[in-house]
C-alpha positions, 0 to 999 in steps of 0.5 A: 461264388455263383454257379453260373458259368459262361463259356462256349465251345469250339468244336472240331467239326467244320461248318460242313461236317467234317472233322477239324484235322489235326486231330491234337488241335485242341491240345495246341490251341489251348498250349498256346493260352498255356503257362509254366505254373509254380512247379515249373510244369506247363498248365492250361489257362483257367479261361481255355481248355481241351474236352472231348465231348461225344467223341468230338475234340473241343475247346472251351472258353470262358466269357471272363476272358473277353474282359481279362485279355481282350486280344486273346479272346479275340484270337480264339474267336478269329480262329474258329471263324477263320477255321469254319469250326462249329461254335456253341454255347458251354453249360449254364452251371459249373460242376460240383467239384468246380464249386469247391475244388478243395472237395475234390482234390487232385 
């Protein structure tokens, strides 16, 4: 597996710099990628999830989802535009524990 990663992030901070309201938007957008797992329990897409970063709520969506489920892609895309949200590009590399996630088990 690679360790190269491509995402990039939706920030909730508007286009003129102020915080993107309301304040659990992340948590929602993300629900709506959302699906009941194994265990009955709602779990986040692989492809989109929540992060705070510096204090700020994003969203982070990985590139795979473009090829995987167009129309998706496509609704995360239209919602930062339509939402003048600040977009940028993830990190280059993924994390140890998402090299091997059996290392570090939940």
């Amino acid at each position: 597996m690679s360790a190269q990663t491509d995402e990039f992030v939706i920030k909730g901070v508007t286009l003129g710099g102020k915080p993107f309201r309301p304040g659990d938007w992340a948590e929602r957008l993300c629900g709506v990628m959302s699906a009941f797992g194994s265990d009955g329990r709602m779990q986040y897409s692989p492809y989109v999830h929540p992060i705070t970063s510096a204090g700020v709520k994003c969203v982070v969506v990985d590139l795979r989802l473009r090829d995987i489920e167009p129309m998706a892609y496509q609704f995360l895309v239209s919602f930062a535009k339509d939402n003048e949200l600040e977009v940028r590009p993830g990190r280059g590399v993924k994390r140890p524990e998402e090299e091997n996630p059996a290392a570090n088990p939940a």
